[in-house]
Backbone of each chain as nested JSON, in Angstrom:
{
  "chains": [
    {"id": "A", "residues": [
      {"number": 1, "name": "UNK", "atoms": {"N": [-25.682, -90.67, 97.836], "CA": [-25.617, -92.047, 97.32], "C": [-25.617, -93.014, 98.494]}},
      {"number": 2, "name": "UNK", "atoms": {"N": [-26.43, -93.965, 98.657], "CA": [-26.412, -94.765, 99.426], "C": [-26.168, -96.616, 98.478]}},
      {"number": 3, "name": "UNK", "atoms": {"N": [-25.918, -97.264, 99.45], "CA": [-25.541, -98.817, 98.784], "C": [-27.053, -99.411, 99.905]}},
      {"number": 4, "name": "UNK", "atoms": {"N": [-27.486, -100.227, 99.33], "CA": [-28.473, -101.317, 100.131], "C": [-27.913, -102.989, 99.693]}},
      {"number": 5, "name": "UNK", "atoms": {"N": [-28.019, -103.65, 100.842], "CA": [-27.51, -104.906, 100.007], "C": [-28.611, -105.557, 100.593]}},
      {"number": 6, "name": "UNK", "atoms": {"N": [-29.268, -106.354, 99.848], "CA": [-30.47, -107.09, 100.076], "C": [-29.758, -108.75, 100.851]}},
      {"number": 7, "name": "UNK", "atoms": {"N": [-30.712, -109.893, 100.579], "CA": [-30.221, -111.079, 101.355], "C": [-30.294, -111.85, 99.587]}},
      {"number": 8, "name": "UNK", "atoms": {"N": [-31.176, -111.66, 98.738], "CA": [-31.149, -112.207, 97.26], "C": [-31.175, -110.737, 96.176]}},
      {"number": 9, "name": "UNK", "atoms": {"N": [-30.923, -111.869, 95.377], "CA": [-30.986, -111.186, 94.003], "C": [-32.964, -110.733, 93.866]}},
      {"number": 10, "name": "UNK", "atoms": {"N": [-33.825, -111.629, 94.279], "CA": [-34.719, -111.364, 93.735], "C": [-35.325, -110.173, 95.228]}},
      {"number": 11, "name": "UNK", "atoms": {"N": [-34.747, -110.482, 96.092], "CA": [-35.006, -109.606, 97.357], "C": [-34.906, -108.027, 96.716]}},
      {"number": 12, "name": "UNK", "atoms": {"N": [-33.752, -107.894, 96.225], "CA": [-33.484, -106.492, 95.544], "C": [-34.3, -105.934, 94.696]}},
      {"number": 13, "name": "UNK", "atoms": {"N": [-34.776, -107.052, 93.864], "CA": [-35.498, -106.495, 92.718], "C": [-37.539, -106.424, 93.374]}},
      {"number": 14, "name": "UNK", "atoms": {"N": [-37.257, -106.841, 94.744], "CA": [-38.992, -106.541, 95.093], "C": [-38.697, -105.28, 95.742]}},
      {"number": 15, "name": "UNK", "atoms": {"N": [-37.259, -105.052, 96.651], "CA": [-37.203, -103.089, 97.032], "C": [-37.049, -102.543, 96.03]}},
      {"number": 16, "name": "UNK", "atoms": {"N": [-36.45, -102.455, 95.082], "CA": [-36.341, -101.872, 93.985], "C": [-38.107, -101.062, 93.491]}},
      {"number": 17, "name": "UNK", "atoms": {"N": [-38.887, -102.446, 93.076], "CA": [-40.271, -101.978, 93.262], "C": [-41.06, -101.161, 94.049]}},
      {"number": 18, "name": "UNK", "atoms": {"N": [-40.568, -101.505, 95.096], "CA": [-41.187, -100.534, 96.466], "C": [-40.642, -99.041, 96.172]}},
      {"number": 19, "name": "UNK", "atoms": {"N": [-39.197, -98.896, 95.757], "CA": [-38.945, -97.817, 95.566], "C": [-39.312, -96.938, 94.468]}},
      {"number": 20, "name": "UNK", "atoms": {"N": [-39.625, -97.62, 93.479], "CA": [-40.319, -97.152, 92.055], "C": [-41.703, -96.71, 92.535]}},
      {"number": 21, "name": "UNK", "atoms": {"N": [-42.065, -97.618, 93.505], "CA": [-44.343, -97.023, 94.059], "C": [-43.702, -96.004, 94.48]}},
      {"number": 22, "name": "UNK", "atoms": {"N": [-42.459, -95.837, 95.245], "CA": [-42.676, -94.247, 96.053], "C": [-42.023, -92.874, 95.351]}},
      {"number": 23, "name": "UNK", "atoms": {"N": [-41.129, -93.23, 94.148], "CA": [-40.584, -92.699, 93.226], "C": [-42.006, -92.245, 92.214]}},
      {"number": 24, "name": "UNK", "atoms": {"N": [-42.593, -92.887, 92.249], "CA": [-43.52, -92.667, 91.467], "C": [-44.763, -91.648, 91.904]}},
      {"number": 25, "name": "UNK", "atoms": {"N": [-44.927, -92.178, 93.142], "CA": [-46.344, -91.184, 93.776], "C": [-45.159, -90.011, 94.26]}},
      {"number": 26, "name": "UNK", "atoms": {"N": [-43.94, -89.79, 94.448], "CA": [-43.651, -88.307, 94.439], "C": [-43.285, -87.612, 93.357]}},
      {"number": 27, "name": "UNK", "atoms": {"N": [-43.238, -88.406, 92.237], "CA": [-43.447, -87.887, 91.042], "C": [-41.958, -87.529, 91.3]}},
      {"number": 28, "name": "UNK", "atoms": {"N": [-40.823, -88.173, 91.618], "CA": [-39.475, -87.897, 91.583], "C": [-38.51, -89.168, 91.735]}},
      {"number": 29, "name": "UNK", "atoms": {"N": [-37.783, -89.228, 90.928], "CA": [-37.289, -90.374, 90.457], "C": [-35.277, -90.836, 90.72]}},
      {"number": 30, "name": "UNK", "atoms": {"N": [-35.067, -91.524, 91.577], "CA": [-33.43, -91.493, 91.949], "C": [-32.959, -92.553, 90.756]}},
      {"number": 31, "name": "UNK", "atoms": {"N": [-31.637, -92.013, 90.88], "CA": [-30.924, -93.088, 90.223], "C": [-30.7, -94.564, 90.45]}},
      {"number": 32, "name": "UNK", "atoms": {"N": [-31.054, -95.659, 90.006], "CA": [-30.92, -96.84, 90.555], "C": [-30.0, -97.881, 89.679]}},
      {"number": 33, "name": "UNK", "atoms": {"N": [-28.529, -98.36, 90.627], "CA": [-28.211, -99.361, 89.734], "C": [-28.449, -100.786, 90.932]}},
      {"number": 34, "name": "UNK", "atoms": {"N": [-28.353, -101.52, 89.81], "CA": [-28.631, -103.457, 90.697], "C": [-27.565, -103.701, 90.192]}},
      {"number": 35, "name": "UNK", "atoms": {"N": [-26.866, -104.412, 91.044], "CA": [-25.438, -105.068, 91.098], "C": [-25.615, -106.399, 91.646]}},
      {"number": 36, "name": "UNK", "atoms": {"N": [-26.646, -107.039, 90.865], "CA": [-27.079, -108.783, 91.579], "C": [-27.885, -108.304, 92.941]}},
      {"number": 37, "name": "UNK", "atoms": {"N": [-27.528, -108.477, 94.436], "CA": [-28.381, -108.144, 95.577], "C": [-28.078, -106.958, 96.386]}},
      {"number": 38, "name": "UNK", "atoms": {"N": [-27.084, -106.381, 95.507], "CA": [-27.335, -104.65, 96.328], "C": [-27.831, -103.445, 95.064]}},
      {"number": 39, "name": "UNK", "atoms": {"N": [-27.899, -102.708, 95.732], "CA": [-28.574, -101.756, 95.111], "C": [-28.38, -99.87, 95.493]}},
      {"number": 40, "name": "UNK", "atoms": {"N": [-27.878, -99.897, 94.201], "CA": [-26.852, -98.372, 94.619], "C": [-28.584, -97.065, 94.215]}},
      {"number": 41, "name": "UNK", "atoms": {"N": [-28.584, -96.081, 95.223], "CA": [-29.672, -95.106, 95.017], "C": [-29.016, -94.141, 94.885]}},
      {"number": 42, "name": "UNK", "atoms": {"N": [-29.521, -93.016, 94.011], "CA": [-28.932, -91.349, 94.302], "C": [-29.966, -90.848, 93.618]}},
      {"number": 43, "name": "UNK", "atoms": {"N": [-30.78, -89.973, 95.19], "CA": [-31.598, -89.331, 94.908], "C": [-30.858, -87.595, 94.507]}},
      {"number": 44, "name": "UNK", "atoms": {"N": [-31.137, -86.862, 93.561], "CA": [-30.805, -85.885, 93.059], "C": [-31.835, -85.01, 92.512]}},
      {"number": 45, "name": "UNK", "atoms": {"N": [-31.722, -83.842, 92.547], "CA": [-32.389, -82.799, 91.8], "C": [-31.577, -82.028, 90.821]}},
      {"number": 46, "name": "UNK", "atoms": {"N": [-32.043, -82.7, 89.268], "CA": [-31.179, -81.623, 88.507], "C": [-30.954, -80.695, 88.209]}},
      {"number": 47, "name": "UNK", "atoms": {"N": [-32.226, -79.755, 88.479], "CA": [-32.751, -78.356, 88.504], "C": [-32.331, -77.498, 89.204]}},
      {"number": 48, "name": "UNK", "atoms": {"N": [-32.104, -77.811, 90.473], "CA": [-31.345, -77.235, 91.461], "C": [-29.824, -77.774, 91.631]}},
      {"number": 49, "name": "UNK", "atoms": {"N": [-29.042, -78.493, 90.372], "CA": [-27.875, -78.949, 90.391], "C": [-27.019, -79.398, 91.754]}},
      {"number": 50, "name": "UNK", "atoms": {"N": [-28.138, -80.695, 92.651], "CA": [-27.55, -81.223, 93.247], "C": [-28.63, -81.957, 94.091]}},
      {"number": 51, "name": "UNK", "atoms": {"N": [-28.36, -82.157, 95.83], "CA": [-28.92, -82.764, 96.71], "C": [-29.906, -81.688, 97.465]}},
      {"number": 52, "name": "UNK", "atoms": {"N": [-31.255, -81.77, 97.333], "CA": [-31.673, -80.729, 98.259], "C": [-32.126, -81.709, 99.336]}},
      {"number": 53, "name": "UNK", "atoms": {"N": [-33.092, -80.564, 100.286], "CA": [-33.792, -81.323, 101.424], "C": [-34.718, -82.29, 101.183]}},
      {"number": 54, "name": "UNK", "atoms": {"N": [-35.206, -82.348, 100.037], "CA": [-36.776, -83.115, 99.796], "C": [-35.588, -84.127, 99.592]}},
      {"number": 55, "name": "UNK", "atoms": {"N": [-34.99, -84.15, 98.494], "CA": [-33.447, -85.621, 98.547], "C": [-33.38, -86.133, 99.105]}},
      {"number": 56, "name": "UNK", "atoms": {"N": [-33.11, -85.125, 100.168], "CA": [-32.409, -86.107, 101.682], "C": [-33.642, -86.988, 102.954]}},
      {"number": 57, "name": "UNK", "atoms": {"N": [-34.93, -85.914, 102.363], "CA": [-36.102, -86.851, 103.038], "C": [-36.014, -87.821, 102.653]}},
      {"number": 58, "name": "UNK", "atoms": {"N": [-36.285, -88.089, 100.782], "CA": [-36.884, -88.93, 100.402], "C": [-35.524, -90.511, 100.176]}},
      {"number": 59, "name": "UNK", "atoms": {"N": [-33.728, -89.932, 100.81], "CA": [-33.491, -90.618, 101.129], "C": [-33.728, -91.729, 102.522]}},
      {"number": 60, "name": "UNK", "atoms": {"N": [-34.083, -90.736, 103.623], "CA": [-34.297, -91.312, 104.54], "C": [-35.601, -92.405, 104.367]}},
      {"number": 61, "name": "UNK", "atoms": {"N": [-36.475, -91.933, 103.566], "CA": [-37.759, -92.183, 103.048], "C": [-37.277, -93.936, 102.497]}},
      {"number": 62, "name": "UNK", "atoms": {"N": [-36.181, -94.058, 101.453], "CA": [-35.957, -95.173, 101.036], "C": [-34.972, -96.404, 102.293]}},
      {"number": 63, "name": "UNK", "atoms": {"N": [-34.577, -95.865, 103.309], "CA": [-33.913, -96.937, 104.007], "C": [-34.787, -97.757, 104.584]}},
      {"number": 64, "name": "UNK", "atoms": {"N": [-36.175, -97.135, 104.535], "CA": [-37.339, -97.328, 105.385], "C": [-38.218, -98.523, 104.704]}},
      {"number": 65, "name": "UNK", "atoms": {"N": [-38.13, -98.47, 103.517], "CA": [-38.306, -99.461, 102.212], "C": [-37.844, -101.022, 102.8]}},
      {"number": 66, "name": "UNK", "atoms": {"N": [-36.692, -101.189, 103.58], "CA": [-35.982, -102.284, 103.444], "C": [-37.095, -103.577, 104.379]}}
    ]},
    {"id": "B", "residues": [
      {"number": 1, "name": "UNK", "atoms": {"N": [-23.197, -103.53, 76.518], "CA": [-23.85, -102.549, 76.894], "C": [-24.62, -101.957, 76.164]}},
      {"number": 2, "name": "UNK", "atoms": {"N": [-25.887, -102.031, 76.767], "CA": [-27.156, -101.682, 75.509], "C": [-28.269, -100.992, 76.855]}},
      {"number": 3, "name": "UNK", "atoms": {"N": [-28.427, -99.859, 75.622], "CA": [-29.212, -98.859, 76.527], "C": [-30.65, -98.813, 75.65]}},
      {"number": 4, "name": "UNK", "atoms": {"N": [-31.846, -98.983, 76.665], "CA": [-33.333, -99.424, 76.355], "C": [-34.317, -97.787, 76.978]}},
      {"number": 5, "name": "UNK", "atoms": {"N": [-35.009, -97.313, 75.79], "CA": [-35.849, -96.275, 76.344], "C": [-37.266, -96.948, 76.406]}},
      {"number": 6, "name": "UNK", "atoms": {"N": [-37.808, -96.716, 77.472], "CA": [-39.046, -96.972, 77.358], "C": [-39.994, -95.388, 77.246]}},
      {"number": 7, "name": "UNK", "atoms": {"N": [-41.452, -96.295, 77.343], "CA": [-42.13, -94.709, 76.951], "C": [-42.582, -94.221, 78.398]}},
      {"number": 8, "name": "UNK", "atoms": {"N": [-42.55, -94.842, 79.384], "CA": [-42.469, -93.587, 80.872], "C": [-41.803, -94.737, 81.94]}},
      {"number": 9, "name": "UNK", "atoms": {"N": [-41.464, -94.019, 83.189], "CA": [-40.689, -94.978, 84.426], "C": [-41.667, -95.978, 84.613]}},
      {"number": 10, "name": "UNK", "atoms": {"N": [-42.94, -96.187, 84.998], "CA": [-43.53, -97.246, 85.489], "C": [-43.304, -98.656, 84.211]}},
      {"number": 11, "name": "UNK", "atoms": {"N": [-43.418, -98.3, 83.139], "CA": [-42.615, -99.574, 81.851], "C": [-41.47, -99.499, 81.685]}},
      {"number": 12, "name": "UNK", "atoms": {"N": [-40.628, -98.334, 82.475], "CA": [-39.199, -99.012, 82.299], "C": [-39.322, -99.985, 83.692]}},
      {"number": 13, "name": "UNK", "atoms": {"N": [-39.668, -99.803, 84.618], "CA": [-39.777, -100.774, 86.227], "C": [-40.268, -102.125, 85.697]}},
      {"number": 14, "name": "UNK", "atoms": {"N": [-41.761, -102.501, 84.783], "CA": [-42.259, -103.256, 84.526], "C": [-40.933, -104.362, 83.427]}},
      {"number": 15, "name": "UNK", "atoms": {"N": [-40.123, -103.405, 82.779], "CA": [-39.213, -103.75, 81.312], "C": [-38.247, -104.533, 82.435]}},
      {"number": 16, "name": "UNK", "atoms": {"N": [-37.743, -103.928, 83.701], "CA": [-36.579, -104.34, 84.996], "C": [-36.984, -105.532, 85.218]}},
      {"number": 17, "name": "UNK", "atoms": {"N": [-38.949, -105.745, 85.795], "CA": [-39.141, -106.83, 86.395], "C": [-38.838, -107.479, 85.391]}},
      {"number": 18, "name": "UNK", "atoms": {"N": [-39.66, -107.478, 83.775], "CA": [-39.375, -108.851, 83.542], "C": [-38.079, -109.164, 82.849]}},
      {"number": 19, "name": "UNK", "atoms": {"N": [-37.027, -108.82, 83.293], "CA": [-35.442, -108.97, 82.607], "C": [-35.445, -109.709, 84.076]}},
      {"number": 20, "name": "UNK", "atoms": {"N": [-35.212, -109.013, 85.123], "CA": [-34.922, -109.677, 86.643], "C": [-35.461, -111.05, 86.549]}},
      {"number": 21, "name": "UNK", "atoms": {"N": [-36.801, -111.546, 85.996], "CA": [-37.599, -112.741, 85.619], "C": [-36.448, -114.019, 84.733]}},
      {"number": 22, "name": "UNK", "atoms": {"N": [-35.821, -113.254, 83.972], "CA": [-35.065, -113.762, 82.938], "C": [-33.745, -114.005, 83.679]}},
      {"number": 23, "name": "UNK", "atoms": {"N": [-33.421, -113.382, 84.187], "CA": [-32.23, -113.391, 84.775], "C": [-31.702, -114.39, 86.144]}},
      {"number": 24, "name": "UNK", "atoms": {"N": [-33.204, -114.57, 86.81], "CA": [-33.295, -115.348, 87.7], "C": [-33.128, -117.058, 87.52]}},
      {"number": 25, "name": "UNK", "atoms": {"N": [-34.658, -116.858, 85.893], "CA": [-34.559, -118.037, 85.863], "C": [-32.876, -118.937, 85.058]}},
      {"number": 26, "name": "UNK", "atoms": {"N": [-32.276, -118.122, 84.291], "CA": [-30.861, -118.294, 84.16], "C": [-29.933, -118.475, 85.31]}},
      {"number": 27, "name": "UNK", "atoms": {"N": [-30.277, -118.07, 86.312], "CA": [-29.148, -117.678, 87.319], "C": [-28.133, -116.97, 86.641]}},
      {"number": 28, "name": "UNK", "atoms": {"N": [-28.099, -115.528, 86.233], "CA": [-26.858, -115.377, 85.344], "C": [-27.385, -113.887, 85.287]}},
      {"number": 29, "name": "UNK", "atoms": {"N": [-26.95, -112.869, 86.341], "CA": [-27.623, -111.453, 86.67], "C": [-26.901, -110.318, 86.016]}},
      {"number": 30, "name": "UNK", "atoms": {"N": [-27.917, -109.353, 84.875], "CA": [-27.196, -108.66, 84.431], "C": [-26.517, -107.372, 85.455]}},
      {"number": 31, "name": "UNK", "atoms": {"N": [-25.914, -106.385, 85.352], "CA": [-26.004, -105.029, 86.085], "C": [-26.876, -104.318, 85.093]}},
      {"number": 32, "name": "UNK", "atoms": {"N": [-27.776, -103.59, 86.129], "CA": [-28.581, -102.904, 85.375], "C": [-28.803, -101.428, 86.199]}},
      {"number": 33, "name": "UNK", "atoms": {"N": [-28.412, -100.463, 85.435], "CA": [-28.919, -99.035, 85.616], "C": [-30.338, -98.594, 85.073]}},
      {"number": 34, "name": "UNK", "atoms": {"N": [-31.428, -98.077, 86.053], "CA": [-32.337, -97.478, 85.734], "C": [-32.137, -95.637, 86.215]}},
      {"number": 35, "name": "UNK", "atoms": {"N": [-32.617, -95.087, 84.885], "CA": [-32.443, -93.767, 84.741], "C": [-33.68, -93.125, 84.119]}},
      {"number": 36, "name": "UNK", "atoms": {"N": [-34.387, -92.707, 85.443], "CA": [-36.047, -92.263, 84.777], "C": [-36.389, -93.743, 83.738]}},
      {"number": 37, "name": "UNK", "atoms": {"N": [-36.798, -93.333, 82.389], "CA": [-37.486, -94.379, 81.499], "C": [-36.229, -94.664, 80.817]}},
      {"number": 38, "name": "UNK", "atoms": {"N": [-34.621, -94.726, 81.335], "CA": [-34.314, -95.108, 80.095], "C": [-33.423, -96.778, 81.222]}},
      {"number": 39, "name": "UNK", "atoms": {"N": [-33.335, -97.781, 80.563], "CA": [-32.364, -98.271, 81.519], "C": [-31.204, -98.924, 80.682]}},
      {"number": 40, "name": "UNK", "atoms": {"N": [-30.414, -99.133, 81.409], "CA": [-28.739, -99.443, 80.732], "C": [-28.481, -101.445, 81.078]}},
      {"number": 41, "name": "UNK", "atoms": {"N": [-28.411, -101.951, 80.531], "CA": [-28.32, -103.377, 80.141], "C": [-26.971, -104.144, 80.37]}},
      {"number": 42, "name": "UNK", "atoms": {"N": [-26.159, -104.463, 81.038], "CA": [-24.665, -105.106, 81.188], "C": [-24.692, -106.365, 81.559]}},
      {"number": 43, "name": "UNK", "atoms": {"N": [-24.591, -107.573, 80.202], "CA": [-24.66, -109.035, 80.316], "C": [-22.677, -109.4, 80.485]}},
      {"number": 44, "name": "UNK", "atoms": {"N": [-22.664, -109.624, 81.905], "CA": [-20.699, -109.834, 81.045], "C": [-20.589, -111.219, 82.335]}},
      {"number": 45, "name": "UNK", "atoms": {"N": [-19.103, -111.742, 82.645], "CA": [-19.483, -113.317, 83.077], "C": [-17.806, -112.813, 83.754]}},
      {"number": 46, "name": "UNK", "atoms": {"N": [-18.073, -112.409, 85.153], "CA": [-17.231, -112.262, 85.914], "C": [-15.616, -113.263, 86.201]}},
      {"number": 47, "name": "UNK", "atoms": {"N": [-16.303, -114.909, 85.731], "CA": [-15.083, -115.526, 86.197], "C": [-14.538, -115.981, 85.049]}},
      {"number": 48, "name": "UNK", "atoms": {"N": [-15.266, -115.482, 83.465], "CA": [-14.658, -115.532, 82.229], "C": [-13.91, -114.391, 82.107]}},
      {"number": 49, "name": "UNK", "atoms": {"N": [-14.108, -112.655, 82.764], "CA": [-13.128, -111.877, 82.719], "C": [-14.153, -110.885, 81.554]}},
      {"number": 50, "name": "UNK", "atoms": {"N": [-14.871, -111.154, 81.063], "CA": [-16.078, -110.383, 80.01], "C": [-16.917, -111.017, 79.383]}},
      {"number": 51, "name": "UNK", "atoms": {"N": [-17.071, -110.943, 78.216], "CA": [-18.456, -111.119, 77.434], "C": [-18.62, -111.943, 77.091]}},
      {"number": 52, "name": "UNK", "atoms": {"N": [-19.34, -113.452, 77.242], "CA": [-19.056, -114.9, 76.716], "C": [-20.655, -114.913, 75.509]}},
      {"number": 53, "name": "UNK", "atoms": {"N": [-20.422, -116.007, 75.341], "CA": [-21.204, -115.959, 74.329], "C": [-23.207, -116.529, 74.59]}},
      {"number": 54, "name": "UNK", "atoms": {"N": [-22.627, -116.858, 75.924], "CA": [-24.103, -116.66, 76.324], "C": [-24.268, -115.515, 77.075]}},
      {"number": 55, "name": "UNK", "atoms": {"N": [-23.493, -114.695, 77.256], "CA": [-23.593, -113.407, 77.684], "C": [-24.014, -112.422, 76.18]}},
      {"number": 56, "name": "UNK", "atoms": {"N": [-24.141, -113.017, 74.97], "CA": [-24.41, -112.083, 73.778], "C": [-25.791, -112.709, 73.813]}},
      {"number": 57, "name": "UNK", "atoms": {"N": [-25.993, -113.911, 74.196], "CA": [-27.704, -114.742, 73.677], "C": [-28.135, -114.043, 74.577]}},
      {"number": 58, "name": "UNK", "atoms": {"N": [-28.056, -113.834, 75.788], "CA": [-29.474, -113.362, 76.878], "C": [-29.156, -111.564, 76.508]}},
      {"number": 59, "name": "UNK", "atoms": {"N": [-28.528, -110.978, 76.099], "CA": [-28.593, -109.712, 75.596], "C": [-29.582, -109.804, 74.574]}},
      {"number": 60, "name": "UNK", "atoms": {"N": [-29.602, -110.624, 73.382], "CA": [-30.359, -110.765, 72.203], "C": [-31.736, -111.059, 73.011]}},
      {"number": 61, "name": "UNK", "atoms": {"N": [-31.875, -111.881, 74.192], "CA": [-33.484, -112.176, 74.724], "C": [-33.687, -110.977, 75.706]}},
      {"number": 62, "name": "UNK", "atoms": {"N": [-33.095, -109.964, 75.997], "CA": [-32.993, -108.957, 76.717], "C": [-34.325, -108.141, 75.761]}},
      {"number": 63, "name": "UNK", "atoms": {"N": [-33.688, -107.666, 74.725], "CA": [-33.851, -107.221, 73.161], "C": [-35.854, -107.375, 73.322]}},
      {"number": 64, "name": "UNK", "atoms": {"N": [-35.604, -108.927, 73.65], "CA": [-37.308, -109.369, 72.962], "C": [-37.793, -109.224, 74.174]}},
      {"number": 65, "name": "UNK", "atoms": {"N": [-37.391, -108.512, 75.441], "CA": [-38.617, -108.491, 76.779], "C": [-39.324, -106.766, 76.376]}},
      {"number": 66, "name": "UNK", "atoms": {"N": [-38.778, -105.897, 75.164], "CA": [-39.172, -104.886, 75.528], "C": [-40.732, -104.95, 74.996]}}
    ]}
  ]
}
């Protein structure tokens, strides 16, 4: 689980997007809540009942987003 | 708290933007959980302490972005 805090509300909701294009072309999808300008992620695999390595890429993958 | 399925992630993202649209132009930001296609809806008014009653109207226009 990571926290991102953007500088706006609408700042959040254009990474948010960015993260959905890349959620999307890996065909793997994290948890996302918006809390006004931050933004809580948890990338997970349920299949494998937890955090694997591709997770933890595709966390590093999202700080990169900002 | 009102939970919205859409029919795949890229229209639940599209269903986010245009609530975020709504929300902006209110100044008045819901919390919102996205979970794959389904997302979770929380209109409440922090310095009222919960749910005011324009916190029930932009839930009801929440309703009409799907």
């Amino acid at each position: 689980m990571r926290e991102f805090e953007l500088d706006s509300f609408p700042a959040a909701i254009d990474f948010v997007r960015r993260l959905a294009d890349l959620a999307e072309r890996e065909n793997h999808h994290p948890d996302i809540d918006i809390r006004y300008r931050r933004v809580v992620v948890r990338w997970s695999t349920h299949s494998a009942g937890g955090v694997t390595d591709r997770d933890r890429e595709l966390a590093a993958r999202t700080a990169e987003l900002l």
